[in-house]
MARVOVEX-280861 format. One record per residue (C-alpha): x, y, z; residue number from 1; residue in three letters. Coordinates in Angstrom, 1 decimal. Each point is the difference from the previous one (the first is absolute). Example, Ala and Ser with C-alpha at 12.3 -4.5 7.8 and 13.67 -1.06 7.14 Angstrom:
2
> X	Y	Z	nr	rest
> 12.3	-4.5	7.8	1	ALA
> 1.4	3.4	-0.7	2	SER
//
This chain:
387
> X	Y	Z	nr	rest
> 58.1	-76.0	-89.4	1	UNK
> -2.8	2.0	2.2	2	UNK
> -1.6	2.3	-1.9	3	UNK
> -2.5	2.8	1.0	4	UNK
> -1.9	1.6	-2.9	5	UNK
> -1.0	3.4	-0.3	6	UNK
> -2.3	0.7	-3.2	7	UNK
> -3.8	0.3	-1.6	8	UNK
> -2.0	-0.9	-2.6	9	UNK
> 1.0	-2.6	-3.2	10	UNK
> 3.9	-0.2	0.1	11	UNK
> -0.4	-0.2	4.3	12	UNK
> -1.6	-2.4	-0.3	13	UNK
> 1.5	-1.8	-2.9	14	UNK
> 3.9	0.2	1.7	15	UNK
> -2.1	-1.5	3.3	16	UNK
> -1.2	-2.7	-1.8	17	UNK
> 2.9	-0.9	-2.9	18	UNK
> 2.9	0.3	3.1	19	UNK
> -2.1	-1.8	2.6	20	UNK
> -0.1	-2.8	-2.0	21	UNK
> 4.1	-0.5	-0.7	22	UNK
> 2.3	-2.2	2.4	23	UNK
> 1.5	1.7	2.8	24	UNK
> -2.0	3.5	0.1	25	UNK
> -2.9	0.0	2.8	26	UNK
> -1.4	3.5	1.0	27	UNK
> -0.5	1.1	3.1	28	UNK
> -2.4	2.7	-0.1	29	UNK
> -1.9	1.8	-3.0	30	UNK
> -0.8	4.1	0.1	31	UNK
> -2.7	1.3	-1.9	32	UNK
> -1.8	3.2	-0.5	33	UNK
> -3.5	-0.9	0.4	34	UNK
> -2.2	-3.2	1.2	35	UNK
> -1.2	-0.6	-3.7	36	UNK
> 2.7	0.7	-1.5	37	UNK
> 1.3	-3.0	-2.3	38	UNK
> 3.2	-0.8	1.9	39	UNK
> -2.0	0.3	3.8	40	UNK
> -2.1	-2.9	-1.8	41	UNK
> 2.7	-2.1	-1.1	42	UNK
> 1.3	0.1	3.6	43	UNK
> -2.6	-0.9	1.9	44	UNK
> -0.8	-2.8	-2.8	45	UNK
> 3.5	-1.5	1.1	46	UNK
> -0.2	0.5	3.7	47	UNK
> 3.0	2.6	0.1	48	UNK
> 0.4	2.5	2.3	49	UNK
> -2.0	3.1	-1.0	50	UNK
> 0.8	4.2	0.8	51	UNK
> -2.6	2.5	-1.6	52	UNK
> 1.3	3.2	-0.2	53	UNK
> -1.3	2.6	2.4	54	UNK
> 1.7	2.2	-2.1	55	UNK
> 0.1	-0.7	-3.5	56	UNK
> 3.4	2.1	-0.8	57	UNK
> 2.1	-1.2	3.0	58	UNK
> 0.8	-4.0	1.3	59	UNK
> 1.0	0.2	3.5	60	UNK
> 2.6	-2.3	2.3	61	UNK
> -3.0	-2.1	0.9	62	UNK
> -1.1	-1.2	-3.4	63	UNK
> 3.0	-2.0	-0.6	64	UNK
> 0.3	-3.5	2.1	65	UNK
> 2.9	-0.3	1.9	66	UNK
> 2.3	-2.6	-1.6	67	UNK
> -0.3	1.5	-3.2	68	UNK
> 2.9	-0.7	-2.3	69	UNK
> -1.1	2.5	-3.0	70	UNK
> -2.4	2.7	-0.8	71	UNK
> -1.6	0.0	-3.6	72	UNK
> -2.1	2.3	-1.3	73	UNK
> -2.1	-0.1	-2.9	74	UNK
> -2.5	2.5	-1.5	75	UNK
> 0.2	2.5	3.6	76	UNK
> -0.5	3.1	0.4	77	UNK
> 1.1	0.0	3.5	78	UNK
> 3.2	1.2	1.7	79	UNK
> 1.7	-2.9	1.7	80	UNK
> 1.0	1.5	3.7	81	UNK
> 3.5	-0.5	1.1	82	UNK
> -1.3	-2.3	3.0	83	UNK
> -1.6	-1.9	-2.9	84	UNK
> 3.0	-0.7	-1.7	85	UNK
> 1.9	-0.3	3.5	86	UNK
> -2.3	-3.6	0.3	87	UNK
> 1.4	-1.2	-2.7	88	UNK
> 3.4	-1.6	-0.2	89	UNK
> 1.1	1.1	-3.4	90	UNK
> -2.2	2.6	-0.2	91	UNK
> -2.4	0.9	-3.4	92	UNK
> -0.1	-0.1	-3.2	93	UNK
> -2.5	1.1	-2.6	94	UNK
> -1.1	-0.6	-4.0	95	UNK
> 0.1	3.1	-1.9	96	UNK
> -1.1	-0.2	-3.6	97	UNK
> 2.6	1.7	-1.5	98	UNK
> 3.8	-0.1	-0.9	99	UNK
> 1.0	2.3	3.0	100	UNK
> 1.1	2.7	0.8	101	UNK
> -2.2	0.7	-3.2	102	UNK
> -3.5	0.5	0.9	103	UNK
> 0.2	0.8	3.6	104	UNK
> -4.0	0.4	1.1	105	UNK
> -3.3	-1.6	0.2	106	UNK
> -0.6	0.0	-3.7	107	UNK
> 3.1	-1.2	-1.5	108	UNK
> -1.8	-2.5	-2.9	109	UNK
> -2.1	3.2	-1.3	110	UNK
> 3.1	1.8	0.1	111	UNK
> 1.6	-2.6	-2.3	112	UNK
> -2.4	0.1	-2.7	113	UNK
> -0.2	3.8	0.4	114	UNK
> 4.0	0.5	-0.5	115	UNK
> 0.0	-2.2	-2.7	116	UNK
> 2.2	-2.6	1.6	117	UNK
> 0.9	-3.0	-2.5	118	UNK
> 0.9	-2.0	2.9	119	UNK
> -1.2	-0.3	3.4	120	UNK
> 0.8	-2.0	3.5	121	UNK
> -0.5	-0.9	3.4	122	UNK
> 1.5	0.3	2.9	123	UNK
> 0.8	-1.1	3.9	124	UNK
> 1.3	2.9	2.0	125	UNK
> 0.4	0.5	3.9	126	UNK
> -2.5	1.8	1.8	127	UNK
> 1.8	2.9	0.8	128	UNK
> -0.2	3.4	0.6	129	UNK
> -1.2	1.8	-3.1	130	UNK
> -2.3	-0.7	-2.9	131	UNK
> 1.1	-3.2	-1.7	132	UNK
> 3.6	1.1	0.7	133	UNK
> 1.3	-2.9	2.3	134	UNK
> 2.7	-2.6	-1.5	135	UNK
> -1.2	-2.5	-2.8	136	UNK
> 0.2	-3.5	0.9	137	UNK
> -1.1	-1.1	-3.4	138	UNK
> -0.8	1.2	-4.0	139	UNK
> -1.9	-1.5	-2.8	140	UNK
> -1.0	1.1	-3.0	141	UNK
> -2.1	-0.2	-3.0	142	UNK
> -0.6	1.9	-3.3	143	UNK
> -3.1	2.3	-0.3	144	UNK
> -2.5	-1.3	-3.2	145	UNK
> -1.2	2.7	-2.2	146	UNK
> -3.1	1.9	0.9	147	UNK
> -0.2	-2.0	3.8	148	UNK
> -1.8	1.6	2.4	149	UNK
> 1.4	-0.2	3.0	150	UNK
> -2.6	-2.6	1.6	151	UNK
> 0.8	-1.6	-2.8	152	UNK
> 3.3	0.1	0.9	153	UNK
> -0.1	-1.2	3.5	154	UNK
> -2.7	-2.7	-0.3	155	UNK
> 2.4	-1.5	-2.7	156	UNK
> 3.9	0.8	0.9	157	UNK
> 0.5	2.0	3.4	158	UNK
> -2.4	-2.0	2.3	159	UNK
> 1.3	-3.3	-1.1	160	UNK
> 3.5	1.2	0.3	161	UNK
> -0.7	1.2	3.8	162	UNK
> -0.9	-3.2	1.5	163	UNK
> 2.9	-1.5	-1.8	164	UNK
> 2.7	2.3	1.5	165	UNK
> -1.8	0.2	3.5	166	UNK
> -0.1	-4.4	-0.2	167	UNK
> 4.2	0.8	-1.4	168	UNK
> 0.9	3.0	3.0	169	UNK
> -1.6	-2.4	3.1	170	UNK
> 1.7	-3.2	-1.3	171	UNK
> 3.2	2.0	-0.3	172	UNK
> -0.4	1.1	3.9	173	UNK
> -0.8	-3.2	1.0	174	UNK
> 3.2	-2.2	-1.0	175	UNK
> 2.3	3.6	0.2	176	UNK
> -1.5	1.6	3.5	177	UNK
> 0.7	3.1	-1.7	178	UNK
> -2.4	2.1	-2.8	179	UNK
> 2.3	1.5	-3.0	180	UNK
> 0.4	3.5	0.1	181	UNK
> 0.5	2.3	-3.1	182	UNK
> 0.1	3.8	0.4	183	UNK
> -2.2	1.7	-2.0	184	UNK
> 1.6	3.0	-2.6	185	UNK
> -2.0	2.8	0.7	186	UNK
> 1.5	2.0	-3.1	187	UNK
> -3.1	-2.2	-1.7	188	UNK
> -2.4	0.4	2.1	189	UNK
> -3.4	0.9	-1.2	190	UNK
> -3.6	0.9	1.7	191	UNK
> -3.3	-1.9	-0.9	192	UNK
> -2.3	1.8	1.8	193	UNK
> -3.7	-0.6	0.3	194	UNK
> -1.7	0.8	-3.2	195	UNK
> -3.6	1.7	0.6	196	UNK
> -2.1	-0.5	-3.2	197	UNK
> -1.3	3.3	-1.9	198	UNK
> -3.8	0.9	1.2	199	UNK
> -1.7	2.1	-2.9	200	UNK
> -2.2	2.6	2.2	201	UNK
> -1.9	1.2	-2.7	202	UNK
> -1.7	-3.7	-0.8	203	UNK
> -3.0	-0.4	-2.2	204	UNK
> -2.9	-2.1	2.2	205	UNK
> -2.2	-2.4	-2.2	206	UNK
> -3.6	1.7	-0.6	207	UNK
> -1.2	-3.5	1.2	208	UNK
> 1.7	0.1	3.5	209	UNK
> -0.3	1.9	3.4	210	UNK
> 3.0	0.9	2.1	211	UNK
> -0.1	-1.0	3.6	212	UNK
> 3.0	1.0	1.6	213	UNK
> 0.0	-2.1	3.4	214	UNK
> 1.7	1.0	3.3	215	UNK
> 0.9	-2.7	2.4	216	UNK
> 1.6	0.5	4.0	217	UNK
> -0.5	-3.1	2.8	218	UNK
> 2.2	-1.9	2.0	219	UNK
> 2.1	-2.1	-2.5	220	UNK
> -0.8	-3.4	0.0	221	UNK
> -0.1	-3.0	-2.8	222	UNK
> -2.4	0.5	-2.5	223	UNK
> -0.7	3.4	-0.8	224	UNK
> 1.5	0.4	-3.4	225	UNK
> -2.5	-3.3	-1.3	226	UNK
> -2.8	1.0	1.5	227	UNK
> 0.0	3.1	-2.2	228	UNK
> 1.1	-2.2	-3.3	229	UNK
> -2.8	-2.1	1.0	230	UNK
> -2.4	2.8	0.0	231	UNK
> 1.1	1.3	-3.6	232	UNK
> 0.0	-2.8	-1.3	233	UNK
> -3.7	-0.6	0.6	234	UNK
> -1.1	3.2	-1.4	235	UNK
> 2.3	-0.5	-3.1	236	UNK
> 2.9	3.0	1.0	237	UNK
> 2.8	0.4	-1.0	238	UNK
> 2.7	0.5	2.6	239	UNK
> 1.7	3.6	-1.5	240	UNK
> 2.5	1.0	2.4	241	UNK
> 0.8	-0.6	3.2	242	UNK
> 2.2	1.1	3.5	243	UNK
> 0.4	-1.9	3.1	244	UNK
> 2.2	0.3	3.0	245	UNK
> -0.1	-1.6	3.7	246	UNK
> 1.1	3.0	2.4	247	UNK
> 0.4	-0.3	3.4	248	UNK
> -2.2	-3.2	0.0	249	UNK
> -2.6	1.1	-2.3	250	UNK
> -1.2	-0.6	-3.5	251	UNK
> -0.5	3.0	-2.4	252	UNK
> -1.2	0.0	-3.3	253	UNK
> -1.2	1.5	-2.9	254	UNK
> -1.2	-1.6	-3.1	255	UNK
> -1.5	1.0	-3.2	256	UNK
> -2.3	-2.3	-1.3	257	UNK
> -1.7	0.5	-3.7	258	UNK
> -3.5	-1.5	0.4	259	UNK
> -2.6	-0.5	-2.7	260	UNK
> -2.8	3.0	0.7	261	UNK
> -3.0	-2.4	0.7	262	UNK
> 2.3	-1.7	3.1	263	UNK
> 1.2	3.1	1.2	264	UNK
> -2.7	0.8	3.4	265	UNK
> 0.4	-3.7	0.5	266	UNK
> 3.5	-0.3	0.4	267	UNK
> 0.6	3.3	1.6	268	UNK
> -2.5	-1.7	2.5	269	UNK
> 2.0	-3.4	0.2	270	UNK
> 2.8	1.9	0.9	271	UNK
> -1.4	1.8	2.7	272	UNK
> -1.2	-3.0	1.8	273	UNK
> 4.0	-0.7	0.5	274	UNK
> -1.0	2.2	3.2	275	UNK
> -1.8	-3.0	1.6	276	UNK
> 4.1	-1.2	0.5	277	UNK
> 0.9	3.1	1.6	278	UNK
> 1.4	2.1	-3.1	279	UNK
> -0.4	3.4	-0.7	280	UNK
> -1.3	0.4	-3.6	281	UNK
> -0.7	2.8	-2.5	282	UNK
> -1.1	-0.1	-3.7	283	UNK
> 0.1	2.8	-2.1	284	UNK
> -1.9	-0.6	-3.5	285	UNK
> 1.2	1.8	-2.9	286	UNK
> -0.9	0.2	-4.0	287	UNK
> 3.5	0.9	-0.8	288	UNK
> 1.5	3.8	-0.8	289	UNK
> 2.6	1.0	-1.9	290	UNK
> 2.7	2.2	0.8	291	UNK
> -0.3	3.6	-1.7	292	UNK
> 2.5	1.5	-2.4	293	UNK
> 0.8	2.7	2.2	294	UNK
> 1.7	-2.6	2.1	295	UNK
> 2.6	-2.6	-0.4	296	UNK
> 1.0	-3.5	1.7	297	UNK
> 3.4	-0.4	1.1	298	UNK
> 1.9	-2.8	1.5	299	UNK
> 2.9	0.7	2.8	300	UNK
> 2.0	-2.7	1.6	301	UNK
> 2.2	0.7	3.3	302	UNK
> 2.3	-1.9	1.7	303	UNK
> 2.5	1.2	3.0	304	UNK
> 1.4	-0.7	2.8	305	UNK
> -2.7	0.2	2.6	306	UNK
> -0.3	2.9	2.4	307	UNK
> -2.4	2.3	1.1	308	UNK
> -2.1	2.6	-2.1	309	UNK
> 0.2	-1.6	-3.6	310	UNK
> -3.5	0.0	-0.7	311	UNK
> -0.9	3.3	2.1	312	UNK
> 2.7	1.8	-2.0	313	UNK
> -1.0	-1.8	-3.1	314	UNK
> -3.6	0.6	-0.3	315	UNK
> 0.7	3.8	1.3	316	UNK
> 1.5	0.6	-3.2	317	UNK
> -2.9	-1.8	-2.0	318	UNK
> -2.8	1.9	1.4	319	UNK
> 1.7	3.1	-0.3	320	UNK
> -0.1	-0.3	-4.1	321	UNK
> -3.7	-1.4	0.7	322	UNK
> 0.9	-3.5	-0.8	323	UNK
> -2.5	-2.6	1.1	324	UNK
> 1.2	-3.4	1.6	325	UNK
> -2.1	-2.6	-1.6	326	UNK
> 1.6	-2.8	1.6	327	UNK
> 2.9	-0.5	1.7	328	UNK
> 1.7	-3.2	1.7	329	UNK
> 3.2	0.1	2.5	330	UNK
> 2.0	-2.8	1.0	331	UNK
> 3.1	-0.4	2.5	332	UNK
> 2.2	-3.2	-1.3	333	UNK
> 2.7	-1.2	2.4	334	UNK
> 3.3	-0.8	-2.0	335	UNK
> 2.2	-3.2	0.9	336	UNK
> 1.0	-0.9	3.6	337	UNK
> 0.9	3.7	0.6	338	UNK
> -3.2	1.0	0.6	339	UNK
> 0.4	3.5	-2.1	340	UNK
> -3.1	1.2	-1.0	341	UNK
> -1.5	1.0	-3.4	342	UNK
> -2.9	2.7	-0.4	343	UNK
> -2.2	-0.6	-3.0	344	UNK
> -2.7	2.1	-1.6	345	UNK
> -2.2	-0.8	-2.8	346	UNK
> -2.6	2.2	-1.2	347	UNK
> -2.4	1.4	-2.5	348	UNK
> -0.2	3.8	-0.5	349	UNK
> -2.6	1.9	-2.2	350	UNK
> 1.9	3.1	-1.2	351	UNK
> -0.9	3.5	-1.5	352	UNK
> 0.4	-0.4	-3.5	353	UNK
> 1.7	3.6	-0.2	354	UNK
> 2.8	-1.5	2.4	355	UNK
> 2.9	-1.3	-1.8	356	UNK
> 1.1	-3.8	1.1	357	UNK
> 3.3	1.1	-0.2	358	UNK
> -0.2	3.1	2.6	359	UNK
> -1.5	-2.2	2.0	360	UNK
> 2.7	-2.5	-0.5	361	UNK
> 2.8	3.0	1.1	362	UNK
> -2.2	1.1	2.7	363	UNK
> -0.1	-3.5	1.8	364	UNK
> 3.8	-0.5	-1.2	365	UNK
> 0.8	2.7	2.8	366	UNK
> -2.2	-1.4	2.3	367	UNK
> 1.6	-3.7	-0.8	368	UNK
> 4.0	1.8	0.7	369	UNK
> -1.3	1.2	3.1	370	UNK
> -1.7	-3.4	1.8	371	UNK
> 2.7	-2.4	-2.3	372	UNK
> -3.1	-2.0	-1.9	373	UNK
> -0.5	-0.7	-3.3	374	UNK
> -2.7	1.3	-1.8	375	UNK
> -1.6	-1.1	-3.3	376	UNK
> -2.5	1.5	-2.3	377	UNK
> -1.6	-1.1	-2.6	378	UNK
> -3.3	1.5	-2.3	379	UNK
> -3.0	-2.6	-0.7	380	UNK
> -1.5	0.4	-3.6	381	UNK
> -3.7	0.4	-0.3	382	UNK
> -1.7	-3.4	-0.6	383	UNK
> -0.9	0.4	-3.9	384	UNK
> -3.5	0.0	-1.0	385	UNK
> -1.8	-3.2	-1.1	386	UNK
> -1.3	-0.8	-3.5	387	UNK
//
């Protein structure tokens, strides 16, 4: 059986290296996001065929050899194109870690522990159109121990248990010619969608550290991200918080670092010499300030179909209740073969304290009928003082 592989990172390179290894499966081409990443490194170990995405979302015709059999893909985040699939004879097939149509989404193992689920599985699907909606191929699964986490979880039952049916679903094509085919009940569907970890504004800074907030832009190229670790590492600080992105070709990135005050000047200056490479570079050193009572930090999550004027229309109604944006973070996800895409907003808002959360919440609620989005808020407790 030919098999092109589509994945990233641990369990890419894991299915690349357990399959390649059993009697009658050779692949024909291997499709990674990134040169380093783990899979891209497996690849070229082997001296298979190797396609680095352009796009990191999105695996074009080209990617996929001509002669394929069967598409896999493990741990992607990319849409397989139609012309993708068209190479391959019996099309694709992917591992989700979850007993679908339960746990549709790219976190469905968090999701698991977080429902409380006793019992959990895996699954091969088609890559079809939708979000983990095409027909199942195959279904484990396994019970859920008490107080798992959901690493935990994977590392012991649900990675394990992928390779397994993948090694079962390509043997099953080989001697049939045909991949089985099971309709998913969409009565039971469920949504596991990403989970973005709580960020307490109001945080209390160490009287023995400086705050150097870094800002990075340059052409993107391999390296960036350790070259700052490096740096803070040196000086002895402590990597706080962090955003990157690559748009339109270029790096950007901002990072907190927490730095002991005596290494402060030194590594604000190491950092700076990153513009010898052609990056673009401020620091901003701070001792840390709390947020005042008079204000409050709130959370809001959004999530929509995209279209035009979501934030415009969002952050119209924020600044007209003199809300302050302290961070914010958007996102467009492409879902399934389809293509359909999904508008995402995360952000931080410091809030008159004399403004109710929930007339905000009813405010935004009209705003969230009108455009068809979702729209969460939530109210961040002030960090308690320390003893």
């Amino acid at each position: 059986m030919k098999c092109a592989l589509v994945g990233s990172r641990f369990f890419g390179a894991q299915v690349f290296e357990t399959l390649r290894k059993e009697k009658g499966i050779e692949f024909t081409s291997v499709v990674a996001p990134t040169e380093d990443d783990r899979l891209a490194q497996a690849a070229r170990a082997a001296g298979v065929p190797l396609h680095i995405l352009e796009n990191p979302r999105f695996v074009p015709g080209e990617a996929i050899a001509e002669g394929t059999d069967i598409i896999l893909a493990a741990h992607t985040h990319a849409r397989v194109s139609d012309e993708a699939l068209a190479r391959a004879r019996l099309g694709g097939i992917g591992y989700h870690p979850s007993l679908l149509p339960r746990h549709r989404g790219i976190a469905a193992v968090e999701w698991t522990i977080l429902e409380g689920d006793p019992i959990a599985g895996g699954s091969i699907y088609h890559l079809a159109d939708g979000w983990d909606a095409g027909a199942v191929a195959a279904q484990d699964w396994c019970f859920v121990e008490k107080g798992e986490t959901a690493r935990e979880l994977w590392e012991r039952a649900l990675a394990p248990m992928g390779l397994q049916l993948l090694s079962k679903v390509i043997h099953h094509a080989a001697e049939h010619g045909v991949l089985p085919a099971f309709q998913q009940d969409a009565r039971f569907a469920t949504k596991a969608p990403m989970i973005r970890r709580s960020v307490v504004l109001a945080e209390e800074v160490s009287a023995t550290t400086t705050s150097l907030v870094v800002s990075i832009v340059g052409a993107d190229r391999h390296g960036i991200v350790r070259s700052l670790a490096e740096r803070a590492q040196r000086y002895g600080a402590n990597w706080a918080a962090s955003r990157m992105s690559r748009l339109a070709g270029e790096f950007a990135g901002m990072v907190h670092f927490e730095v002991p005050h005596e290494n402060a000047d030194a590594l604000a200056n190491a950092l700076r010499g990153l513009e010898s490479s052609g990056l673009q570079v401020v620091v901003a050193k701070s001792n840390g300030a709390e947020v005042s009572d008079a204000i409050k930090s709130v959370e809001l999550e959004l999530i929509g179909d995209d279209r035009v004027g979501i934030v415009s229309s969002l952050t119209k109604i924020l600044a007209e209740r003199n809300i302050s944006v302290e961070s914010i973070h958007t996102e467009i996800v492409r879902s399934g073969v389809s293509g359909k895409q999904t508008f995402k907003i995360g952000a931080h808002l410091l809030v008159p304290a004399k403004l109710s959360v929930d007339d905000l919440r009813q405010e935004l609620g009209a705003l969230a009928h009108e455009m068809t989005v979702d729209i969460a808020l939530g109210e961040k407790p002030k960090s308690e003082p320390s003893n």
